[in-house]
MDAnalysis code that builds the backbone (N, CA, C; Angstrom):
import MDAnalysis as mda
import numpy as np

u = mda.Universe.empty(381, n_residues=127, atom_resindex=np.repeat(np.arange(127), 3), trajectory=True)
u.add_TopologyAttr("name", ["N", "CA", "C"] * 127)
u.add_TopologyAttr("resid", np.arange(1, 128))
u.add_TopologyAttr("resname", ["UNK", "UNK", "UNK", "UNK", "UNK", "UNK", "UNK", "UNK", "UNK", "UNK", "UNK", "UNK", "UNK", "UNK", "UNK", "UNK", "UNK", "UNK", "UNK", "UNK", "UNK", "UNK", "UNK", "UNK", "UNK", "UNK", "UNK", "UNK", "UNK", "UNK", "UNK", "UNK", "UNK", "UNK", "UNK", "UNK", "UNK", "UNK", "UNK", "UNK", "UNK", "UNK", "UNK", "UNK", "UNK", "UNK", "UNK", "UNK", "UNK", "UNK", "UNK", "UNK", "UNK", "UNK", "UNK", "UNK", "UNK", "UNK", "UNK", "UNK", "UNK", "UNK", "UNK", "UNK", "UNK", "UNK", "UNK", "UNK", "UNK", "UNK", "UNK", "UNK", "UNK", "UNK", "UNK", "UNK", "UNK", "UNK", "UNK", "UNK", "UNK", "UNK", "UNK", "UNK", "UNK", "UNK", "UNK", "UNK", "UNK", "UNK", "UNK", "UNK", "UNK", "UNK", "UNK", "UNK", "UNK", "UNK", "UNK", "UNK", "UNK", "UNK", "UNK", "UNK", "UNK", "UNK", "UNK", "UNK", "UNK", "UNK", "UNK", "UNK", "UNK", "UNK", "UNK", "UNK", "UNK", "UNK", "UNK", "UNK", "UNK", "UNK", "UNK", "UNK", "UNK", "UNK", "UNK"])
u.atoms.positions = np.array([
    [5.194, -83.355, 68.585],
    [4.791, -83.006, 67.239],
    [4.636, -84.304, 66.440],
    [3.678, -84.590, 65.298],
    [3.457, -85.532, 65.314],
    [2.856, -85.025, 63.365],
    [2.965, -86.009, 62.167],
    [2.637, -85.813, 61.332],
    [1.170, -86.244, 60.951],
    [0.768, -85.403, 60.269],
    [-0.608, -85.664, 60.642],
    [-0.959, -86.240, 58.913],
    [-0.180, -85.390, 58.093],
    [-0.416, -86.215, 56.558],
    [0.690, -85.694, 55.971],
    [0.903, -87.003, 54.428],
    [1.720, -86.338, 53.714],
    [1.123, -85.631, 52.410],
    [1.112, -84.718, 52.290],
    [0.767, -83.900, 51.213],
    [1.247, -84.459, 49.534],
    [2.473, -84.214, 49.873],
    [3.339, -84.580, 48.417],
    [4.464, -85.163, 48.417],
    [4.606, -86.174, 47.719],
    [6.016, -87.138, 47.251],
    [6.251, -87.002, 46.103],
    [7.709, -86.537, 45.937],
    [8.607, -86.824, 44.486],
    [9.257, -86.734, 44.431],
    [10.130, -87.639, 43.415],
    [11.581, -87.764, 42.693],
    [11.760, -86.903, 42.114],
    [13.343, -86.139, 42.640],
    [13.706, -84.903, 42.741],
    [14.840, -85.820, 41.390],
    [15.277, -84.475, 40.717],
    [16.559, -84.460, 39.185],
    [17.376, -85.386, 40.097],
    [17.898, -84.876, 41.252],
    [19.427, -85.745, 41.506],
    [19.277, -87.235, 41.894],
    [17.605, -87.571, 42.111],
    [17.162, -88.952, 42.617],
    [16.558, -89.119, 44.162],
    [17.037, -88.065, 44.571],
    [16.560, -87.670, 45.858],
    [15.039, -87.580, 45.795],
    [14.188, -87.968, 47.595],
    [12.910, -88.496, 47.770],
    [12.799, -86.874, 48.325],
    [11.501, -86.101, 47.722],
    [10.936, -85.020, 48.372],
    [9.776, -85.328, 48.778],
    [9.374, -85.023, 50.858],
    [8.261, -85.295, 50.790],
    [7.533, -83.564, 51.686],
    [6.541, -83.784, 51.570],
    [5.671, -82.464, 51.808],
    [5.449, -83.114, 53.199],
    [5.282, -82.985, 54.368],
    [4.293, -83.064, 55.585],
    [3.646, -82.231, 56.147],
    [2.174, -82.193, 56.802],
    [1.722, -81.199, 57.413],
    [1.782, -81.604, 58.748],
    [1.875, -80.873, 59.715],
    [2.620, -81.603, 61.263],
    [1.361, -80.571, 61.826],
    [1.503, -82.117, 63.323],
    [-0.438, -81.385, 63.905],
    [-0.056, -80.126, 64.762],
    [1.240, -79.385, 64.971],
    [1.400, -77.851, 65.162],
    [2.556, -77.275, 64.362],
    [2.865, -76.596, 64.965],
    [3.465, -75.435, 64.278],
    [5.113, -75.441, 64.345],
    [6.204, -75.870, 63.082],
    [8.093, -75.808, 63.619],
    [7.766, -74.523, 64.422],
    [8.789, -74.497, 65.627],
    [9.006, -73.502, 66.805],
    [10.258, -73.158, 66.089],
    [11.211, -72.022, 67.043],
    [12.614, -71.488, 67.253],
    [13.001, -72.957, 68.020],
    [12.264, -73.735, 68.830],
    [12.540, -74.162, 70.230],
    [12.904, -75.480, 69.574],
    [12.202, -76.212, 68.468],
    [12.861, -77.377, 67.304],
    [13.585, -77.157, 66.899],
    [13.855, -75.903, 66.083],
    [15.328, -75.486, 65.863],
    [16.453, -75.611, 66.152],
    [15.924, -75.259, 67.602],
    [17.611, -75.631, 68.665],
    [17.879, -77.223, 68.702],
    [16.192, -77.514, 69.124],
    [17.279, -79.062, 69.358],
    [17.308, -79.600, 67.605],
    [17.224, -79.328, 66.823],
    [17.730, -79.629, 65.452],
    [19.393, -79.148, 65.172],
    [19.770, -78.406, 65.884],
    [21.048, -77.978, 66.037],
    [22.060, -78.584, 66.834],
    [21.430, -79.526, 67.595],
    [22.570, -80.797, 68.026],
    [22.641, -81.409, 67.039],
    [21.733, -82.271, 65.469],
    [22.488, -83.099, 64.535],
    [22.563, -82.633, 63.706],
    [22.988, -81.536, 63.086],
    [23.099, -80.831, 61.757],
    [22.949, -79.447, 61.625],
    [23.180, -79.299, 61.080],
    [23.440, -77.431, 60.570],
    [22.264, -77.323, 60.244],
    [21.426, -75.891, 60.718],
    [20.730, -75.310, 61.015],
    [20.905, -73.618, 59.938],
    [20.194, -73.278, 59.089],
    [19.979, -71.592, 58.468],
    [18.715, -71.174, 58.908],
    [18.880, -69.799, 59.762],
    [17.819, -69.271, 59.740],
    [17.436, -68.061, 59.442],
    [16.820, -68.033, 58.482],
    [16.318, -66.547, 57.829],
    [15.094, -65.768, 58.506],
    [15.754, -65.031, 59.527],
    [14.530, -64.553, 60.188],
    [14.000, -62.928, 59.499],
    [14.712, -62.290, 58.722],
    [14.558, -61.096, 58.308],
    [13.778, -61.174, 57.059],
    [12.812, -62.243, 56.650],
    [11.997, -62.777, 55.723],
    [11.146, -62.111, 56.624],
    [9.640, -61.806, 55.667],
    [8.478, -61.490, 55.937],
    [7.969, -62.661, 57.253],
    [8.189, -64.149, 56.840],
    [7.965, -65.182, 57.089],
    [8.914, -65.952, 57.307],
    [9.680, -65.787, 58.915],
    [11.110, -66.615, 58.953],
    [11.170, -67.972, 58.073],
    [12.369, -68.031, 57.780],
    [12.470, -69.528, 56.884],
    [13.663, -70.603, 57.746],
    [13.902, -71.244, 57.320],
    [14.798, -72.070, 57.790],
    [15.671, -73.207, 57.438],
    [16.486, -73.523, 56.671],
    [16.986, -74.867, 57.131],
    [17.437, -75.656, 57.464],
    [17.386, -77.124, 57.442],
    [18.116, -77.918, 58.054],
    [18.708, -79.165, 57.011],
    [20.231, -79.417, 57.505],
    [20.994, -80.428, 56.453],
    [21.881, -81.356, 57.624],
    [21.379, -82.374, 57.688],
    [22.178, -83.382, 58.026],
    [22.726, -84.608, 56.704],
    [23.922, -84.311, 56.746],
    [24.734, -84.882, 55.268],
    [24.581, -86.631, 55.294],
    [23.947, -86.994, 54.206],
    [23.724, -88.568, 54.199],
    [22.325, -89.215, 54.740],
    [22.197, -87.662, 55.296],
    [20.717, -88.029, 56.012],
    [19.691, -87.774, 55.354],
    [19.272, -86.522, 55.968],
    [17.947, -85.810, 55.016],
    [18.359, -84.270, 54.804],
    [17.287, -83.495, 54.444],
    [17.339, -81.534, 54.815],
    [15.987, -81.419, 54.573],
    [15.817, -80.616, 55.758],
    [14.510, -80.278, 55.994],
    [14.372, -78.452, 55.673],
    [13.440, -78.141, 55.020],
    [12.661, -76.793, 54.444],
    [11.470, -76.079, 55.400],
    [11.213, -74.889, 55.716],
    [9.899, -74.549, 55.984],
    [10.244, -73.330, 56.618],
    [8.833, -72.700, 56.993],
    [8.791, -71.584, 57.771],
    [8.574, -72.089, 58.800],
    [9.500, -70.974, 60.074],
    [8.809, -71.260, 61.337],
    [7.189, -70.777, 61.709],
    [6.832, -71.621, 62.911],
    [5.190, -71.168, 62.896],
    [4.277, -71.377, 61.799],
    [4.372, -72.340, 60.686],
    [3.958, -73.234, 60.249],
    [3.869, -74.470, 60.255],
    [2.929, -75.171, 59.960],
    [2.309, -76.291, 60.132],
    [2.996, -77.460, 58.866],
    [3.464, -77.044, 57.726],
    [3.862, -77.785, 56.646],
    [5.714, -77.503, 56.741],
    [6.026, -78.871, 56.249],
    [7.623, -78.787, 55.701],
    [7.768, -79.948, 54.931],
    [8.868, -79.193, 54.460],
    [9.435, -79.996, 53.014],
    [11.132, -80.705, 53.550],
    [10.645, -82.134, 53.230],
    [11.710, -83.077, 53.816],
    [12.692, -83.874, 52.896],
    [14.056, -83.683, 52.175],
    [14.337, -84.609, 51.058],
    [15.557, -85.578, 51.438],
    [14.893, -86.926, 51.349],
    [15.947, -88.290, 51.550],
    [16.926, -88.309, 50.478],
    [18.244, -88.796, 51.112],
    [19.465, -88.608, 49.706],
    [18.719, -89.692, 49.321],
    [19.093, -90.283, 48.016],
    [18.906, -91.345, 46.893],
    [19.402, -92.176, 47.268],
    [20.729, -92.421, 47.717],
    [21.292, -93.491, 48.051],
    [21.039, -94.356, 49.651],
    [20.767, -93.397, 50.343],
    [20.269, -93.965, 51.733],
    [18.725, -93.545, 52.108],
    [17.914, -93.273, 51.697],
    [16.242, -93.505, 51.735],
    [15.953, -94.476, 52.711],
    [16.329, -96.200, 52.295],
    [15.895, -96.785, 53.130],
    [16.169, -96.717, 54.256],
    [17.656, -96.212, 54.764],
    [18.487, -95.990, 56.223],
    [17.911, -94.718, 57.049],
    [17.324, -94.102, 55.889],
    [17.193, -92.633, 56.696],
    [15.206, -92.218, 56.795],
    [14.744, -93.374, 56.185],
    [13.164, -93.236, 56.155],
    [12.858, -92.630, 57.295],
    [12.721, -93.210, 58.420],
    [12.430, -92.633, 59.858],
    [12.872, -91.490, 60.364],
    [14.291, -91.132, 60.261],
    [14.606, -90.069, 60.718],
    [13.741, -88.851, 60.868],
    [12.945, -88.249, 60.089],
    [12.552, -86.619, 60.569],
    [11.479, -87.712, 61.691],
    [10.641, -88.647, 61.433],
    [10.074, -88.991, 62.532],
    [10.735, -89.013, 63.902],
    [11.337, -89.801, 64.080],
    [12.561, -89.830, 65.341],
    [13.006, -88.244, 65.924],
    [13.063, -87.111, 64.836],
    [13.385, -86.068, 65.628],
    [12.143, -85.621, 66.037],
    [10.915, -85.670, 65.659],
    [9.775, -85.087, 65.888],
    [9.478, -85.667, 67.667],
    [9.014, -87.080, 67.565],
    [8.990, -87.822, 68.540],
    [10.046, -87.481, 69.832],
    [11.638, -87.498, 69.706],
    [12.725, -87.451, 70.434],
    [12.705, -85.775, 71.203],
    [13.133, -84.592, 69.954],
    [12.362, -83.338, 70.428],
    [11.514, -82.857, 71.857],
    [10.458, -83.655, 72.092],
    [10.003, -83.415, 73.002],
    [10.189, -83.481, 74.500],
    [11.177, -84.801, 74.277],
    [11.647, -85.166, 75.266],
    [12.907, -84.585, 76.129],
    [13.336, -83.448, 75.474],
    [14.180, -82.565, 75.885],
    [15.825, -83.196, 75.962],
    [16.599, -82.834, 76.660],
    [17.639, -83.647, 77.179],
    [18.058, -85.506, 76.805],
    [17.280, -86.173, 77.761],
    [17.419, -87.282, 77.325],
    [16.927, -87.754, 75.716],
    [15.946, -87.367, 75.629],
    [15.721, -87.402, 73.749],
    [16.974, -87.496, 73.374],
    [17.892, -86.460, 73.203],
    [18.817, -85.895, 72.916],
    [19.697, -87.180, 72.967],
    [19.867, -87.708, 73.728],
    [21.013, -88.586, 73.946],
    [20.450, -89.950, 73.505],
    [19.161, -90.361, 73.185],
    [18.729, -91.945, 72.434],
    [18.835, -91.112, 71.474],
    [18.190, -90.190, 70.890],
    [18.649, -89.970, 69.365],
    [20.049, -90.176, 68.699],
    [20.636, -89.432, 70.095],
    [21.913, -89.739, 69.408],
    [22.710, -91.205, 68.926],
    [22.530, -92.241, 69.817],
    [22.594, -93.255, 69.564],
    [22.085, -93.990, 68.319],
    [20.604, -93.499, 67.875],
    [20.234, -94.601, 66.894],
    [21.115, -93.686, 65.702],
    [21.180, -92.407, 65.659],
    [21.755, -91.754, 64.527],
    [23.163, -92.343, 64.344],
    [24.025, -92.967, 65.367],
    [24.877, -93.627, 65.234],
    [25.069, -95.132, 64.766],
    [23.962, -95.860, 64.953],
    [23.348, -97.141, 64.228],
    [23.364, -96.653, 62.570],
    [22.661, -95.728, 62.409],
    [22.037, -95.282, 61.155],
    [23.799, -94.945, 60.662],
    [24.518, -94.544, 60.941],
    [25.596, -93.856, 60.527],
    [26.913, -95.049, 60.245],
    [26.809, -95.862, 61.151],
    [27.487, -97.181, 60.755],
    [26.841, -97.802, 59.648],
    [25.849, -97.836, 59.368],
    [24.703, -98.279, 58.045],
    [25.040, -97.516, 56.949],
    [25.000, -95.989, 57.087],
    [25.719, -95.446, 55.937],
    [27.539, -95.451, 55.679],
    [28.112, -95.312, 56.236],
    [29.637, -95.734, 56.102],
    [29.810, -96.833, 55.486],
    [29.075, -98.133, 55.674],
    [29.374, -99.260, 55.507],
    [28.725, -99.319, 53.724],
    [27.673, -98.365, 53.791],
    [27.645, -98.402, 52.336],
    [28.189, -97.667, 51.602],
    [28.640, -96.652, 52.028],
    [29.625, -95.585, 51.507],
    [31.277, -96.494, 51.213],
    [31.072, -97.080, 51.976],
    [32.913, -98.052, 51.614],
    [32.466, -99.016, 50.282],
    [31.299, -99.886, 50.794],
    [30.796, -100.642, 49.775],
    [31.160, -99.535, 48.166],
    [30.511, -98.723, 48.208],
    [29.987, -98.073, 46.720],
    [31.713, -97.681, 46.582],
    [32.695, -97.413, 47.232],
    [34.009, -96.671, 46.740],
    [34.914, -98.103, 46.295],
    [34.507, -99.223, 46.984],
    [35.164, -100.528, 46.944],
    [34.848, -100.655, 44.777],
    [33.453, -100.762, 44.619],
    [32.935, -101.036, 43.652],
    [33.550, -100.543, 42.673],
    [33.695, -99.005, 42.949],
    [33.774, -98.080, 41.720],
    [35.413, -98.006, 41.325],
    [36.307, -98.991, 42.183],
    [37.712, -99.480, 41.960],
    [37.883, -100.042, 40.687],
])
């Protein structure tokens, strides 16, 4: 799966980055799952139009219907730059089944030492 454009960007009240993507097929059930190895997963299937989402904390949360082509992606405020790539990386990784699974996991652990380290930073400060 692969993004094909971004529709819409904006600064959300809390500071948070919202972006729109249209992806060149359709979120599956089958992204879902593997979206459910890094983060909590809601799925509203008793909608006209299943819905779904996804929250990985510090990371991003991702919005949309399944079997659509568009979703709505929002970067926390404070880590944007750490977490830019991420929905890319799951799109890309995803496919790869299994092993995906296990380099993802790794860089999300790069990325996660990156946020801790600023998360201590900002609690050091506010002393």
């Amino acid at each position: 799966m692969r993004i094909l454009k971004s529709i819409q960007t904006k600064v959300c009240v809390d500071g948070s980055l919202m972006k729109e993507y249209v992806l060149d097929e359709p979120l599956t059930e089958g992204f879902l799952k593997f979206l459910e190895q890094f983060g909590t997963v809601r799925f509203l299937e008793q909608l006209k139009k299943p819905y779904f989402s996804f929250e990985k904390e510090h990371f991003i949360s991702i919005k949309g219907f399944v079997n659509d082509c568009n979703v709505e992606v929002r970067y926390k405020k404070e880590f944007q730059d750490l977490v830019a790539d991420y929905f890319h990386l799951l799109l890309y990784y995803e496919r790869q089944g299994d092993s995906g699974i296990s380099v993802l996991k790794r860089h999300e652990d790069t990325i996660w030492r990156k946020i801790k380290f600023r998360l201590d930073t900002l609690q050091e400060n506010s002393r």
